[in-house]
DOZA-562228 format. One record per residue: residue in one letter; x, y, z negated of N, C-alpha, C, O in turn. Coordinates in Angstrom, 1 decimal. Atoms other than C-alpha are relative to their C-alpha. Layout:
r | nX | nY | nZ | caX | caY | caZ | cX | cY | cZ | oX | oY | oZ
A | X | Y | Z | X | Y | Z | X | Y | Z | X | Y | Z
...
//
This chain:
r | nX | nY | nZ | caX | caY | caZ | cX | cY | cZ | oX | oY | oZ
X | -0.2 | -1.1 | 0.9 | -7.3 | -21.4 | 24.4 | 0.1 | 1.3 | 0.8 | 0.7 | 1.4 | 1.8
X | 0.2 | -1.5 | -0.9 | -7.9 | -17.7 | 25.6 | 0.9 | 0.4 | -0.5 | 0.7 | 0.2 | -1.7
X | -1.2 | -0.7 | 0.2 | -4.7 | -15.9 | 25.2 | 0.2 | 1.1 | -0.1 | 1.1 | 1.7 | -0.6
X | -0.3 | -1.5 | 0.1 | -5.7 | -12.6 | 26.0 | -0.5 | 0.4 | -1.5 | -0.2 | 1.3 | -2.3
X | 0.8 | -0.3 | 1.7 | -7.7 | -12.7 | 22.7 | 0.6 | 0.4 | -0.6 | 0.7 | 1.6 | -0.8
X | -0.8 | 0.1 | 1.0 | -5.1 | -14.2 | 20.4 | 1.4 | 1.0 | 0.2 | 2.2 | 1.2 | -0.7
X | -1.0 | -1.1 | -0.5 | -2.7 | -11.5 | 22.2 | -0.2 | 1.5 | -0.9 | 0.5 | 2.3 | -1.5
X | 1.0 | -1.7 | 0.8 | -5.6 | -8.6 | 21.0 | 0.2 | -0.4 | -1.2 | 1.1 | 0.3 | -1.8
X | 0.1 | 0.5 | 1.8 | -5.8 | -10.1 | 17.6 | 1.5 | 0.3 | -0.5 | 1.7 | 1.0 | -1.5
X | -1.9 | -0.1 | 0.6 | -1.5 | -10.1 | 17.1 | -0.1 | 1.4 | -0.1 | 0.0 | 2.0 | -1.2
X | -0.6 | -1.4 | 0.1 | -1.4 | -6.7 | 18.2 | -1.3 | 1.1 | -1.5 | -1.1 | 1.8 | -2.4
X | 0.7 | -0.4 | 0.9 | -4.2 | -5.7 | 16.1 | 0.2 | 0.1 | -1.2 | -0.1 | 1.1 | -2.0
X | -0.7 | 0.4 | 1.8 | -2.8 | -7.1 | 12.8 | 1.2 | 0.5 | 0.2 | 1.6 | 0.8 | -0.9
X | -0.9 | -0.8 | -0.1 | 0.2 | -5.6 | 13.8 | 0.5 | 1.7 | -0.4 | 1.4 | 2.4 | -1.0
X | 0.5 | -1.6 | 0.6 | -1.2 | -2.2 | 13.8 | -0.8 | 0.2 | -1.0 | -0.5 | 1.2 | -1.6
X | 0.2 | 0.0 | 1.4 | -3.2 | -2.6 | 10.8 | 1.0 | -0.3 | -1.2 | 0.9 | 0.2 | -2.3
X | -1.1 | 0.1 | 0.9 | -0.2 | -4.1 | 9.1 | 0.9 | 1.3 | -0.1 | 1.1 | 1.5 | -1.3
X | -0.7 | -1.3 | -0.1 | 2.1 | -0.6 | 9.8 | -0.5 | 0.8 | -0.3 | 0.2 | 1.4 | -1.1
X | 0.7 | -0.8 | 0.5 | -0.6 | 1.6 | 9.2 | -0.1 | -0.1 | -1.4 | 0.1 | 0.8 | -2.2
X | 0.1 | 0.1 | 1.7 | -1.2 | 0.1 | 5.6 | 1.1 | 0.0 | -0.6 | 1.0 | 0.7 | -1.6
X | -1.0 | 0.0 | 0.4 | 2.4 | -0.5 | 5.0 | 0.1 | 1.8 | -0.2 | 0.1 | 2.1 | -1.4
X | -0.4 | -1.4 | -0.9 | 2.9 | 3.7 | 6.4 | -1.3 | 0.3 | -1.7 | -0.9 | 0.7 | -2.8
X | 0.8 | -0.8 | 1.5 | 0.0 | 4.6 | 3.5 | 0.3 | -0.6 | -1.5 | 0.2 | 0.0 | -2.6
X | -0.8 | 0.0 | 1.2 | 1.6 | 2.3 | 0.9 | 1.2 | 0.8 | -0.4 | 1.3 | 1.4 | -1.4
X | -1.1 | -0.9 | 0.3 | 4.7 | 4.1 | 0.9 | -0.1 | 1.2 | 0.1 | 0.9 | 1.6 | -0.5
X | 0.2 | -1.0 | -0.3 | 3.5 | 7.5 | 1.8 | -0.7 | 0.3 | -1.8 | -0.4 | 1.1 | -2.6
X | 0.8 | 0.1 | 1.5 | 0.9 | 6.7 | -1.6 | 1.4 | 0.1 | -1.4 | 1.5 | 1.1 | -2.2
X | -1.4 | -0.3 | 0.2 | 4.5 | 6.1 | -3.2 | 0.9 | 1.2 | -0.4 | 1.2 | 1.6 | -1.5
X | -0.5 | -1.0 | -0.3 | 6.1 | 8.5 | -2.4 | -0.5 | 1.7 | -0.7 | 0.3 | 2.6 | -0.9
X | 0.6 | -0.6 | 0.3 | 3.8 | 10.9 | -3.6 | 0.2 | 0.0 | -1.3 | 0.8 | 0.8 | -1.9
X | -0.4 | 0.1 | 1.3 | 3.8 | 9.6 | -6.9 | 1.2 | 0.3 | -0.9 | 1.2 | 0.8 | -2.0
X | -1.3 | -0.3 | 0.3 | 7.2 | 9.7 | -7.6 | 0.2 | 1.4 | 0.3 | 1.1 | 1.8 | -0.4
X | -0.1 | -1.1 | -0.1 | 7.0 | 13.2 | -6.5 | -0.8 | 0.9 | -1.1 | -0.3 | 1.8 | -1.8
X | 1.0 | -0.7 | 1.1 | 3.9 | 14.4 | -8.9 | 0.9 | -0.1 | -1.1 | 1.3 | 1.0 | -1.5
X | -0.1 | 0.6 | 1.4 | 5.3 | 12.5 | -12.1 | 1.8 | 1.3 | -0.6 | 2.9 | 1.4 | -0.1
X | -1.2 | -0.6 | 0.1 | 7.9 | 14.9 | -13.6 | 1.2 | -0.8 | -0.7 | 1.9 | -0.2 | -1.3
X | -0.8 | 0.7 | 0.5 | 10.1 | 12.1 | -14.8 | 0.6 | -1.4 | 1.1 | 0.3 | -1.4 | 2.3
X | -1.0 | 1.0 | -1.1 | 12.2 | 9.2 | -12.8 | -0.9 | -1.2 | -0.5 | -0.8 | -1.4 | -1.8
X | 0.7 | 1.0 | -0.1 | 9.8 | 6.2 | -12.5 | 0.8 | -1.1 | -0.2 | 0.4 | -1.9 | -1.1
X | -0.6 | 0.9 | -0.2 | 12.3 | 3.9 | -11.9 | 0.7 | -0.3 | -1.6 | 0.8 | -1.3 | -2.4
X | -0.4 | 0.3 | 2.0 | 13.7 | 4.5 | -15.6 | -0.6 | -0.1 | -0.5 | -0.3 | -1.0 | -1.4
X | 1.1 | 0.7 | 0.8 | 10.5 | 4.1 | -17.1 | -0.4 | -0.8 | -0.4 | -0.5 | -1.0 | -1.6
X | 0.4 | 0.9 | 0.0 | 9.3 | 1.3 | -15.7 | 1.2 | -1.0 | -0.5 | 1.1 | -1.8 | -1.4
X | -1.2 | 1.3 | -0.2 | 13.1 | -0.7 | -15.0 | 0.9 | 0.3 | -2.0 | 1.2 | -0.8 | -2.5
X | -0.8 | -0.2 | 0.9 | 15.0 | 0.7 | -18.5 | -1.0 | 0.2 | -1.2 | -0.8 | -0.5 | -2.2
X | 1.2 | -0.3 | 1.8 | 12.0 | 1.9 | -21.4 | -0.7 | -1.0 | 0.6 | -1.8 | -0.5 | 0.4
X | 1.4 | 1.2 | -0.5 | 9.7 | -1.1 | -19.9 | -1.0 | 0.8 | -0.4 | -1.3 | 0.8 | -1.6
X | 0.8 | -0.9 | 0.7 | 7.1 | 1.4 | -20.3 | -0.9 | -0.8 | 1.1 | -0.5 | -0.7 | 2.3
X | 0.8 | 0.7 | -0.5 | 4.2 | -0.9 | -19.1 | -1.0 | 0.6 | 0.2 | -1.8 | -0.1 | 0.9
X | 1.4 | -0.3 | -0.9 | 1.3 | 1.6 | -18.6 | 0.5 | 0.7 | 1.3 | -0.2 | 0.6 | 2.3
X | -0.3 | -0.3 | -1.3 | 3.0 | 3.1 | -16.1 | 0.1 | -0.4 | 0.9 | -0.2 | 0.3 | 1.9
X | -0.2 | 1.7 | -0.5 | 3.7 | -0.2 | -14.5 | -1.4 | -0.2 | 0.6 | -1.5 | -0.2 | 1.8
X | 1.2 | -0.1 | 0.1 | -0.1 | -0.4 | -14.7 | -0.5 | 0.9 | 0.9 | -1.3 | 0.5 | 1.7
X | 1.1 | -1.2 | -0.7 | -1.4 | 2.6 | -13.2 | 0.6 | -0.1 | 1.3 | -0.2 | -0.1 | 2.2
X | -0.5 | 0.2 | -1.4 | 0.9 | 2.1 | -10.2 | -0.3 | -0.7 | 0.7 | -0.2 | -0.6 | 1.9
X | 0.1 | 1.0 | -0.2 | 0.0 | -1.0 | -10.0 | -1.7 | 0.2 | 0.6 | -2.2 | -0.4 | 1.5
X | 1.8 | 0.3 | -1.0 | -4.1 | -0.1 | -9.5 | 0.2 | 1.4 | 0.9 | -0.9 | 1.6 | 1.5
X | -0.2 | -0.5 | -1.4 | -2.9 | 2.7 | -7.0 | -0.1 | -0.5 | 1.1 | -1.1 | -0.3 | 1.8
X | -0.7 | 1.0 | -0.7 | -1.2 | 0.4 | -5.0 | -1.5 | -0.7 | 0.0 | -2.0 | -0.5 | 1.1
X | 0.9 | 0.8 | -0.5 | -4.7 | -2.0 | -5.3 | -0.9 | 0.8 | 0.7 | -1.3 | 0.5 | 1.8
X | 0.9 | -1.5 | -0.6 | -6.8 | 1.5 | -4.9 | 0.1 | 0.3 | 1.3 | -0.9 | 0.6 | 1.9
X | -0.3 | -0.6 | -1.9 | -5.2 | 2.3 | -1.2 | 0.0 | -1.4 | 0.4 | -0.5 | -1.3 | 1.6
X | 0.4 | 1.0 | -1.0 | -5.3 | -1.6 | 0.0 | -1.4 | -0.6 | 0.1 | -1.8 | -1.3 | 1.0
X | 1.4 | -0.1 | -0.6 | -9.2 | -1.8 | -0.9 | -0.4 | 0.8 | 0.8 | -1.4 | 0.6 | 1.5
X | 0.7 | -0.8 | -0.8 | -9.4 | 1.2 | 0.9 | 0.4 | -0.2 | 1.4 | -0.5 | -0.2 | 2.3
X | 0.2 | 0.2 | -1.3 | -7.5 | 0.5 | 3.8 | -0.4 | -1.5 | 0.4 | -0.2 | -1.7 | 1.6
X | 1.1 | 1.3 | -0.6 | -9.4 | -3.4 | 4.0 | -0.8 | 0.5 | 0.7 | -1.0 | 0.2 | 1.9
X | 1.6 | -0.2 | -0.1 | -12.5 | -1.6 | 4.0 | 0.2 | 0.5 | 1.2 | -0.3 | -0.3 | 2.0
X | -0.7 | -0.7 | -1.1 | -11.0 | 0.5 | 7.0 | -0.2 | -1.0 | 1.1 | -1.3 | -1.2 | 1.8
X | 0.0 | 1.2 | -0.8 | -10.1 | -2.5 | 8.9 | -1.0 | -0.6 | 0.0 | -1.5 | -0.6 | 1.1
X | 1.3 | 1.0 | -0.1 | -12.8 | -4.6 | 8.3 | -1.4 | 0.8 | 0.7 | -2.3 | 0.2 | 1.4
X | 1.1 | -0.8 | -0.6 | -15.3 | -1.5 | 9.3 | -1.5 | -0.1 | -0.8 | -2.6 | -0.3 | -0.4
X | 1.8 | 0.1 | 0.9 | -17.9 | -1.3 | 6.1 | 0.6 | 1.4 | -0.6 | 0.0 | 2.1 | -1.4
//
């Protein structure tokens, strides 16, 4: 087993994992800032389910983008 590889490979998925984490939360973060109302009451107390929704294909919107990133297409 070549070691230096599986060494490159750890650290690699390490820094692609931080980086995407670092743009989920930053994507986040953002939103909760635009929206002039408290997200968290929306979603957790009115169940207000499109909201729920739209966050929800944000959230898919920035991890196809940073795949595509990683993967290199």
């Amino acid at each position: 087993m070549n070691w230096d590889k599986l060494v490159g490979q750890l650290v690699t998925m390490l820094v692609a994992v931080t980086v995407g984490l670092a743009f989920f939360a930053a994507a986040f973060f953002a939103i909760t800032r635009v929206v002039p109302f408290s997200m968290r009451k929306e979603i957790e107390e009115d169940q207000n389910t499109a909201l729920g929704v739209i966050v929800g294909a944000v959230i898919l919107g920035i991890a196809i983008i940073i795949a595509a990133a990683i993967h290199g297409t």
